[in-house]
C-alpha positions in Angstrom: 46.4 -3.2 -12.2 48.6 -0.5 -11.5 46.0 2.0 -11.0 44.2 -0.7 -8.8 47.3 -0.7 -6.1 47.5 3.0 -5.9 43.6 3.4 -5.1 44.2 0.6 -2.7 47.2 2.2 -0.7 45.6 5.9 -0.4 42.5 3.9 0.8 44.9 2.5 3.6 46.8 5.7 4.1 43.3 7.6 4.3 42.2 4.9 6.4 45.0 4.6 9.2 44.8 8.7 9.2 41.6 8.3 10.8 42.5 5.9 13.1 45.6 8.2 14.3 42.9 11.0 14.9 40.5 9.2 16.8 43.4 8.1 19.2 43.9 12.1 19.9 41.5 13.3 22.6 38.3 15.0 21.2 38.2 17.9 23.1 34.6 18.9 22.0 33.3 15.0 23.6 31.6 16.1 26.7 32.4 12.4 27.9 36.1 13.5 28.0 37.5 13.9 31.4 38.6 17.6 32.0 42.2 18.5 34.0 41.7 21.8 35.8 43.8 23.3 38.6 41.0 22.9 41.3 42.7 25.2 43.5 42.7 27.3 40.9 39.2 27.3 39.8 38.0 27.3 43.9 40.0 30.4 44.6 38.2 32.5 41.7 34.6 30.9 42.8 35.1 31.8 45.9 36.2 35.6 45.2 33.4 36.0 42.5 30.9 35.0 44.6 31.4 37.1 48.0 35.3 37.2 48.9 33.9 36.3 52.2 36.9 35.6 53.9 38.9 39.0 52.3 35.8 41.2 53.2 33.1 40.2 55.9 35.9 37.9 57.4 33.7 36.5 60.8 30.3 36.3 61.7 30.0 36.7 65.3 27.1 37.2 68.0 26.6 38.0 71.5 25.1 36.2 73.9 23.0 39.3 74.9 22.0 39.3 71.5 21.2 35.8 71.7 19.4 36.2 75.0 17.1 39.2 73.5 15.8 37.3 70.5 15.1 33.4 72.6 11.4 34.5 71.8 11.6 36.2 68.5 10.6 33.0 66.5 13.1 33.9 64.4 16.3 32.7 65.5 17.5 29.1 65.2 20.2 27.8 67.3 22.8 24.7 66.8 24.7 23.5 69.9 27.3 21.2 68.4 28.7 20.1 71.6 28.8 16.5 72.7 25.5 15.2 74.3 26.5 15.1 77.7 27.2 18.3 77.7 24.5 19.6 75.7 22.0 17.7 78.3 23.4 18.9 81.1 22.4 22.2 80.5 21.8 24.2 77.3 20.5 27.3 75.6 16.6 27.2 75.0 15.0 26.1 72.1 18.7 25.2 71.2 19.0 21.7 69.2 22.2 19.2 69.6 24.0 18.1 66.4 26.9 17.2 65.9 30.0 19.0 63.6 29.9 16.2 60.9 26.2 16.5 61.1 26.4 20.6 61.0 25.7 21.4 56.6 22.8 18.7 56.6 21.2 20.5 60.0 21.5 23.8 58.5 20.1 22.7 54.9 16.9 21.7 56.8 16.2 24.8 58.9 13.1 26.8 57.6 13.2 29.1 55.8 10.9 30.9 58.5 14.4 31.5 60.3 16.1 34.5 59.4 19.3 33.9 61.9 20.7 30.6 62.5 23.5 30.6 65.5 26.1 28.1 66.4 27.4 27.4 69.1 30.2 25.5 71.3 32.2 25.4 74.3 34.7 28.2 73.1 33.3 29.8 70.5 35.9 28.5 68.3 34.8 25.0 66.6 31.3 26.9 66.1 33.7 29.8 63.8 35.4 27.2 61.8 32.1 25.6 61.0 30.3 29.1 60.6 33.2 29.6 58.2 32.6 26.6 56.1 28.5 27.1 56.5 29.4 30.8 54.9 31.8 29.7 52.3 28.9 27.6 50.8 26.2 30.5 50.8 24.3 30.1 54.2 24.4 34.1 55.0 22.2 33.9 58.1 24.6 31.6 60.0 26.7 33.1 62.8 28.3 31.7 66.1 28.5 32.5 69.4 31.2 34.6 70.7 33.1 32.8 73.3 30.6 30.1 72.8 28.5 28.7 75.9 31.7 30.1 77.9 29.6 33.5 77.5 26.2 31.8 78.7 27.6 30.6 82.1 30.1 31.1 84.5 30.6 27.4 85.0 30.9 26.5 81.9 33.8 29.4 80.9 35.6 27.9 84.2 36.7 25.3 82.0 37.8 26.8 78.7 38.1 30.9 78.6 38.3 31.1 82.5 41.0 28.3 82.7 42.9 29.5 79.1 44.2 33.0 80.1 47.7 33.6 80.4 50.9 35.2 79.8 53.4 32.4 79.9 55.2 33.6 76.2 55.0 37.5 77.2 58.7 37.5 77.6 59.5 35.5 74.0 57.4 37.3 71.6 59.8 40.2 69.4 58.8 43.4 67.4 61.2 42.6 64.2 59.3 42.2 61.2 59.3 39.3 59.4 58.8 39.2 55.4 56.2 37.3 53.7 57.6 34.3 51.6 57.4 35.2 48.0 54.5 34.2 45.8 54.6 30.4 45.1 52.2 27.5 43.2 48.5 27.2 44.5 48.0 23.7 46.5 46.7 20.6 44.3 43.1 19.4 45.1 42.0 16.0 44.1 38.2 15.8 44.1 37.7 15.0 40.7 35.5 18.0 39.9 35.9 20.6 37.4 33.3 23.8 38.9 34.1 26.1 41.6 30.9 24.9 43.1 31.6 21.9 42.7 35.1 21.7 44.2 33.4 23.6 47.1 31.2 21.3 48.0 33.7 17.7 47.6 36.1 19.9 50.2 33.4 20.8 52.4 31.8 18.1 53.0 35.6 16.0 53.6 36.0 19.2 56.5 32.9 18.6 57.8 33.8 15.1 58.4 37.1 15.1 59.8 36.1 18.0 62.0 37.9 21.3 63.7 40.5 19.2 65.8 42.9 18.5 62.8 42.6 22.2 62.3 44.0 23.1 65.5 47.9 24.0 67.1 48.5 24.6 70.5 51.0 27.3 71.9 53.3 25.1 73.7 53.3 23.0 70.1 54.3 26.1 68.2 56.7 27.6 70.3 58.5 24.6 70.7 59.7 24.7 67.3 58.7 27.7 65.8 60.8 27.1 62.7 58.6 24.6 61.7 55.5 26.6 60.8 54.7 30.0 58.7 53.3 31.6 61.1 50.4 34.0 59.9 49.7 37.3 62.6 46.2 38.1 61.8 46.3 41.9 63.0 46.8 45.1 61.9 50.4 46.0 61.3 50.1 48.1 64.3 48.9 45.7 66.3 51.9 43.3 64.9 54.3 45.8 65.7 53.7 45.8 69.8 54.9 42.2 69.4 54.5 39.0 68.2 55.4 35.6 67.8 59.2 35.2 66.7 59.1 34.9 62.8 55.4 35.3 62.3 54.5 37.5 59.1 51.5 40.1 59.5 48.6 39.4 57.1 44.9 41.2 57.3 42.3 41.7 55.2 42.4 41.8 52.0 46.3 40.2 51.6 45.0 36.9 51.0 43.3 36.9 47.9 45.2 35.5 45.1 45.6 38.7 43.6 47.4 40.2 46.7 49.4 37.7 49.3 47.8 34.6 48.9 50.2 32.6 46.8 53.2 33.8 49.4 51.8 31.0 51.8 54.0 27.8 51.6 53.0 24.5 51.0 56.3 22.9 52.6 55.3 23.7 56.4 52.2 24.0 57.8 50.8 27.5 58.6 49.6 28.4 61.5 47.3 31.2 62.2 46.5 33.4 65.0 44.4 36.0 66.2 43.6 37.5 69.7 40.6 34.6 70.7 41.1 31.7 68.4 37.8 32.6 66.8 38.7 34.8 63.7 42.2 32.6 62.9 39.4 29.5 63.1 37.4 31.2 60.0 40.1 31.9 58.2 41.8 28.5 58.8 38.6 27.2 57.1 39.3 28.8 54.6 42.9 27.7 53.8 42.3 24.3 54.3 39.3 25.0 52.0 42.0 25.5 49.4 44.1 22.3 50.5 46.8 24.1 52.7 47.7 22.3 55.9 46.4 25.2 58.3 45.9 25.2 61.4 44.1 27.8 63.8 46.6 28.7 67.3 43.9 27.9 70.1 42.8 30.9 72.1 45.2 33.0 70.6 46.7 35.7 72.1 44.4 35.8 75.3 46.6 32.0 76.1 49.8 33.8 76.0 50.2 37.6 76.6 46.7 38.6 78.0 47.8 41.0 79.8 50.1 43.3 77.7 48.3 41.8 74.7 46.1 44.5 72.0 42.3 43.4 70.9 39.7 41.5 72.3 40.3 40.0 75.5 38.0 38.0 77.4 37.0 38.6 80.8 34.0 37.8 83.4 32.4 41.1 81.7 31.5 38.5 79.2 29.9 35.9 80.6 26.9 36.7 81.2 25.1 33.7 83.8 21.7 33.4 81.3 19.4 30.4 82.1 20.2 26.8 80.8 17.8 24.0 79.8 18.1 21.0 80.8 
């Protein structure tokens, strides 16, 4: 009897010893959800496959360029403008979609098409999609520089022609600010656990919510510009002739994670700039790619120090009055 109660209470002990193990997570059940950093994982993706952002950096096109290959047969063009615009007088050939639309227009292109071109009103909604298009492989995608503001004098009346300024020439400084230092990565909540993956559950929410969100105006940042980490774009020569009171020079390559990236905050919103609005929009992209709240400084420089200003300035050199459709 005695030997009968001993067998009995390692059959329980055994017994309730597998039951304590089959509580733990079985880390070898492929049906166990995995925790990743996303941010994490999206960042080395996206610098194993490419770095686009820390090498390339834009893909941009002239309109002569444009112009010279309308009969090529080879070159596919998106206006993602709004329809009344686009109808009342367009590129040829060009086909109307809309930004949301933009990654599932793109996908269906043939494969006949070696160059695929966006386009917009200012050149810059058509970088921060050509950004995101890039980011997820499409290599033939560029946009067009100034957008249809380079196509036709009327239509650069109301954006580039209208945008030039200097009305912050007197406030911006030469002191050099310092980068923050390196911090936590943001946290992404898309549920997935590959950098292609992540990728695409990020791209496709920017794709939805479109370039607007994306975007700061001047007067907005210079009203308080304590309240954003202000990223200069340029070369630290460039950044020297002046800038924008407590912005911190980045350029290629200080953010990947291995260099400047993680000095970014995720406390305030960053804002970038560049001289047109159209290289801070593909890097913005990028950022908000990653889950920072970034947003691209509208027409950059050329809408506050034109005149004094370094770099790419636009001028009635660049428009260059080609034929619309309508």
């Amino acid at each position: 009897m005695q030997q009968q109660r001993i067998l009995t209470s390692l059959f329980f002990a055994v017994l309730l010893l597998g039951l304590l193990a089959g509580c733990k997570k079985d880390d070898s059940n492929p049906l166990t959800p995995e925790t990743v950093n996303e941010a994490e994982v999206l960042v080395k993706y996206l610098e194993a496959n490419g770095d686009y952002i820390n090498t390339t950096g834009t893909s941009i096109v002239s309109a002569s360029s444009v112009y010279t290959n309308l009969t090529s047969g080879t070159q596919y063009i998106i206006d993602i403008r709004d329809t009344a615009a686009f109808n009342a007088g367009h590129i040829s050939g060009a086909v109307n979609v809309t930004f949301a639309n933009l990654l599932t227009a793109v996908q269906a292109v043939p494969s006949s098409y070696t160059s695929i071109v966006i386009t917009c009103y200012s050149g810059q909604t058509a970088a921060y999609g050509t950004s995101l298009l890039r980011l997820l492989g499409y290599s033939k995608v560029s946009s067009l520089k100034w957008g249809m503001s380079s196509w036709d004098s009327t239509l650069a009346k109301n954006y580039w022609t209208a945008k030039i300024g200097n009305s912050y020439a007197s406030q911006m400084v030469t002191t050099a600010s310092v980068k923050n230092a390196k911090g936590s990565l943001p946290t992404l909540n898309t549920g997935k656990t590959t950098g292609q993956e992540i990728l695409a559950a990020r791209s496709a929410e920017l794709f939805t919510v479109g370039f607007s969100p994306a975007t700061i105006t001047n007067a907005t940042v210079f009203a308080n510009t304590a309240g954003y980490y202000i990223v200069n774009y340029w070369s630290v020569t460039d950044y020297n002739t002046g800038h924008i009171p407590g912005a911190v020079q980045y350029a290629k390559p200080d953010l990947r994670d291995t260099s400047y990236l993680r000095t970014l905050p995720l406390d305030k919103p960053v804002v970038a700039y560049c001289y047109t609005g159209q290289t801070s929009a593909f890097l913005t992209a990028y950022l908000r790619l990653l889950g920072y709240d970034a947003r691209s400084l509208l027409y950059g420089t050329n809408a506050m120090i034109y005149s004094t200003m370094p770099g790419t300035k636009f001028s009635s050199a660049e428009i260059m009055n080609y034929p619309l459709i309508k």
